[in-house]
Each structure stands twice: as structure tokens, then as C-alpha cells.
C-alpha positions as CSV (number, residue, x, y, z in Angstrom):
1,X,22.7,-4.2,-5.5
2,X,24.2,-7.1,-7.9
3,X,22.3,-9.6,-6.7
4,X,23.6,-13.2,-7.3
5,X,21.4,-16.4,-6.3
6,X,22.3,-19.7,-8.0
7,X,20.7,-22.5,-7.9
8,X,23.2,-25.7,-7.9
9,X,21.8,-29.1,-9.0
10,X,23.2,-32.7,-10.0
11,X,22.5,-30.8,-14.0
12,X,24.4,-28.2,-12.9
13,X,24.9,-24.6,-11.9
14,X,21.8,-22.6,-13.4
15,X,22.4,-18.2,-12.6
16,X,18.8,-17.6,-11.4
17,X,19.6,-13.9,-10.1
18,X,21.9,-12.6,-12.0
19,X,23.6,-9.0,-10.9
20,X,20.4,-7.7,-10.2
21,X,20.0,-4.3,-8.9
22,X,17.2,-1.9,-8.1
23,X,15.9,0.9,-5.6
24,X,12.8,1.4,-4.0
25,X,12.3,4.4,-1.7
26,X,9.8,4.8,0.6
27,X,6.3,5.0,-0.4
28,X,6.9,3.6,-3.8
29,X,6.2,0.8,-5.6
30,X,8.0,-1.6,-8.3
31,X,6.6,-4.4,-10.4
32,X,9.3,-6.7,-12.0
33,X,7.8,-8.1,-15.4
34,X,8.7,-11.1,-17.2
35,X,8.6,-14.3,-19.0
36,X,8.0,-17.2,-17.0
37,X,11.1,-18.4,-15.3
38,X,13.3,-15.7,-16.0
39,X,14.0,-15.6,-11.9
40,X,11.3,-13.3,-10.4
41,X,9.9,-15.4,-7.9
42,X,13.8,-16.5,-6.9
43,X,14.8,-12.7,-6.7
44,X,11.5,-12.0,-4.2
45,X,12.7,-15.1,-1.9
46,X,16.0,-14.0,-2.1
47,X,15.6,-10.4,-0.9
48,X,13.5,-12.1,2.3
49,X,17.0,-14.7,2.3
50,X,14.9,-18.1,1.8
51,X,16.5,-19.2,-1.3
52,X,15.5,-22.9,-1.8
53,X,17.5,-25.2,0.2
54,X,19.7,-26.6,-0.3
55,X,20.1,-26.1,-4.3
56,X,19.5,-22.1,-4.0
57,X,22.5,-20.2,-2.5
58,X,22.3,-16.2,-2.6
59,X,26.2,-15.7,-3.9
60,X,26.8,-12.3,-3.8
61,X,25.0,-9.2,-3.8
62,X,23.6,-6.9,-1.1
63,X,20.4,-6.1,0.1
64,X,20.2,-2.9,1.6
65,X,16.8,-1.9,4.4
66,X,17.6,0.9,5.9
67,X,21.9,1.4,6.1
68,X,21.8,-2.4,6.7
69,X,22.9,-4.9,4.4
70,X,20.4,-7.7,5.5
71,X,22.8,-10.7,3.7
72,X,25.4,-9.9,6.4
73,X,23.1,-10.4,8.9
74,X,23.1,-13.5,11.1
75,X,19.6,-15.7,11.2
76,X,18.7,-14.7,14.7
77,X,18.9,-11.4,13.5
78,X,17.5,-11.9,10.1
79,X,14.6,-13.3,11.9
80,X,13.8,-9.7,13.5
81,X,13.9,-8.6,10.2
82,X,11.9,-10.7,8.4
83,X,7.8,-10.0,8.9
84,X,9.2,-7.3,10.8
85,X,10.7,-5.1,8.6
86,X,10.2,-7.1,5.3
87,X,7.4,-9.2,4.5
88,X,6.4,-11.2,1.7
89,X,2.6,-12.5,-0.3
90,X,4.1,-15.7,-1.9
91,X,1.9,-16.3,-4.7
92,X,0.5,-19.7,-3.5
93,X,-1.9,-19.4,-0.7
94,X,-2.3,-23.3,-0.2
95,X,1.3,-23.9,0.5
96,X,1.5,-20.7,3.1
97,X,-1.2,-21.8,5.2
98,X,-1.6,-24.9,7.7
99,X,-4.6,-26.9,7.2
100,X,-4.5,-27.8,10.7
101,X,-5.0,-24.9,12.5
102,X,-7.5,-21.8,11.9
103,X,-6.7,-18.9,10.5
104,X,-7.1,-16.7,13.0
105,X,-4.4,-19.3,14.9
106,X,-2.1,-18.7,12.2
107,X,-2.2,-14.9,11.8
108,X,-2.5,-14.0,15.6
109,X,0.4,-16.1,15.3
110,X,2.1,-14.1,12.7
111,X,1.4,-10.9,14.5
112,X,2.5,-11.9,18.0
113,X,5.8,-13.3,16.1
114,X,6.3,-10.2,14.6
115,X,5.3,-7.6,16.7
116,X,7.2,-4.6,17.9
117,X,6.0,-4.1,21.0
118,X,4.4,-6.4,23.9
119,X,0.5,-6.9,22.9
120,X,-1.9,-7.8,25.3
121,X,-4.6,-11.2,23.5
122,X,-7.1,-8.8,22.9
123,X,-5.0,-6.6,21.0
124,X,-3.5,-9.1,18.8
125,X,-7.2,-9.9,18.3
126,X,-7.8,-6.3,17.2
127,X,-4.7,-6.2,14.9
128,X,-5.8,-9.6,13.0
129,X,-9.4,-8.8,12.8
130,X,-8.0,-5.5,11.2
131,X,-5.7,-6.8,8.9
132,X,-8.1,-8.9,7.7
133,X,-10.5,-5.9,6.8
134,X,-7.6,-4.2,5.2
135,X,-7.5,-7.1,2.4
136,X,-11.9,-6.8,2.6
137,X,-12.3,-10.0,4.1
138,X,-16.2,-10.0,4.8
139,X,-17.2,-10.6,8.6
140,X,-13.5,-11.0,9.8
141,X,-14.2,-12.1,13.3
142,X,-15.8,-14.7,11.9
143,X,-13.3,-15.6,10.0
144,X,-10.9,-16.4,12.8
145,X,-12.6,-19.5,13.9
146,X,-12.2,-20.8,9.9
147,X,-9.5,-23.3,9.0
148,X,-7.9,-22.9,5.6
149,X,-9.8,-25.6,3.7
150,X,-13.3,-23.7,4.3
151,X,-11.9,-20.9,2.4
152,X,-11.8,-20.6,-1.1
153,X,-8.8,-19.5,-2.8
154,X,-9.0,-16.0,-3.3
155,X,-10.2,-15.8,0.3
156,X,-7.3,-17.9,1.1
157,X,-5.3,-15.4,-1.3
158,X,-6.3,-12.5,1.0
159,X,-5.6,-14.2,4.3
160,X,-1.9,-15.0,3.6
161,X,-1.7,-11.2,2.4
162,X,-3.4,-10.1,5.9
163,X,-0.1,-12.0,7.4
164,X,2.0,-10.2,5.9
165,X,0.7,-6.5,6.7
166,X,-0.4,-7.1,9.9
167,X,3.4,-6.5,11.3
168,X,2.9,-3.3,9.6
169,X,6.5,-3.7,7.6
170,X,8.4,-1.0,6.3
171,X,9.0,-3.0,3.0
172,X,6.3,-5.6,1.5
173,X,7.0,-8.0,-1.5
174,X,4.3,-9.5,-3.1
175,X,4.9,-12.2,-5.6
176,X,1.9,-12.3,-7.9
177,X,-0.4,-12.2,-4.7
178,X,-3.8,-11.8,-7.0
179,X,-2.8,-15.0,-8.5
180,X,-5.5,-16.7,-6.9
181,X,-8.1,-13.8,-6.7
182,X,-11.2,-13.8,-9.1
183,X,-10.8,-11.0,-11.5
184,X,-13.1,-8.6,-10.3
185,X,-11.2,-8.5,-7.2
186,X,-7.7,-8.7,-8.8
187,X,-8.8,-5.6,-10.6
């Protein structure tokens, strides 16, 4: 409701989100359409509270999940929220995933983070491998052992969306997340 997120730079003050507002009830779905940097991206990160720092600053507004405005809550908190409750496909894969370690390192992690109850390695195993069938990754327990840069995009695309449903949230934003997908998946 009325969303504000600025973005305050050395060129001044530029009104990113500007009194946005918008409902989504369970079980649907809303696209936001527009023109290239008229703030779409900036309202996704904002609803998740990771504006960029330190030029981005979410000025007013609510977000409401469930009775509970999530911009009055504090970070420890916000952190139970966020991947728990509300998850987000940012629409680069490259910049979401560590080179470093696999991916099966990075999404076990992701689930284990995020997880509402106390899972046991092999079913934070089970849970990855089946998020990663849920975005038709092809021999996912394979997969697991990869590291980002053996992937191609789209695969890389579908990996960082895996992440994100594997907490199972009750609310998922996904900011262009077929970006990087061939077209005959995208379709």
C-alpha cells in the first residue's frame, strides 16, 4: 500500500516507487508491465526489503503478508520472513549464484536456511533434488555435484528459481525469471 522507495545519489533524489499499491490474494498471480526503468525491478526488491544500499531507501509505504506489515519489522525478524514466507527469482542468474561452490551446496543451503521445521541431510537432499525437478532440471541428483559455471544459463536460470520454491513460500516474486531461458522453455 503506497509504496515509496527512493533512490538518493550525488545527482539527486530520483522517486523509483512511487505510491505504489496492489493486492494479491492467495492463489493468484500479477504481472507488472512496463517500459524499461520505470521501477519494476526496484518495486520486487523492495517488497523482499533489499533496496540498494546505500542509495535505495524504502520511504514509506507498507507491505502487508498476512496482518503483518513486513517494513516494521526488525532484520532478525525480516530474515524469518524472507525465503520463508517471501521469496524472490531475481532476473540474473549469474549474480545469484556462487561460482565457488556447487549448486547443490548452494540450494541445500537455501533450504536448510529457510526451513520451517528441523530436517534431517537426507531430507534436505530430498527437498533440493525436488525442487530441482519442479523447474525440469534433467537428472537433478546429478546436478548437485555441478558448480554454476558448468551450467548454461537457462539451466542456471532454473537453479536460482529452484531456491526460491524449495522453502515452499507463501508469496513468490519473480522478476523476469525466463530472462535467461531459451524460448521454447520460456514458453
Amino acid at each position: 500500500k503506497n509504496l515509496k522507495t527512493y533512490l538518493y545519489t550525488r545527482w539527486g533524489t530520483t522517486q523509483a516507487v512511487d505510491d505504489v499499491s496492489f493486492n494479491v490474494n492467495e492463489g493468484e498471480s500479477l504481472g507488472i508491465v512496463g517500459e524499461s526503468g520505470c521501477g519494476k525491478s526496484m518495486t520486487a526488491v523492495s517488497l523482499m526489503r533489499l533496496p540498494p544500499r546505500p542509495a535505495g531507501k524504502i520511504i514509506g509505504g507498507q507491505v502487508i503478508l498476512d496482518g503483518v506489515d513486513i517494513l516494521q519489522l526488525n532484520e532478525e525478524e525480516m530474515r524469518h520472513y524472507r525465503g520463508n514466507q517471501i521469496s524472490m527469482i531475481l532476473q540474473d542468474p549469474h549474480a545469484s549464484l556462487n561460482p565457488v561452490f556447487t549448486v547443490g551446496n548452494q540450494l541445500m543451503e537455501a533450504v536448510t536456511t529457510h526451513a520451517r521445521e528441523k530436517l534431517s541431510k537426507p531430507q534436505v537432499i530430498d527437498r533440493a533434488v525436488d525442487a530441482l525437478r519442479m523447474v525440469q532440471v534433467a537428472a537433478p541428483e546429478r546436478r548437485l555435484h555441478d558448480y554454476p559455471h558448468q551450467m548454461s544459463g537457462g539451466m542456471k536460470q532454473r537453479v536460482v528459481g529452484a531456491m526460491a520454491i524449495a522453502s515452499r513460500p507463501k508469496v513468490l516474486i519473480a522478476d523476469e525469471p525466463t530472462t535467461a531461458l531459451d524460448v521454447t522453455i520460456q514458453a
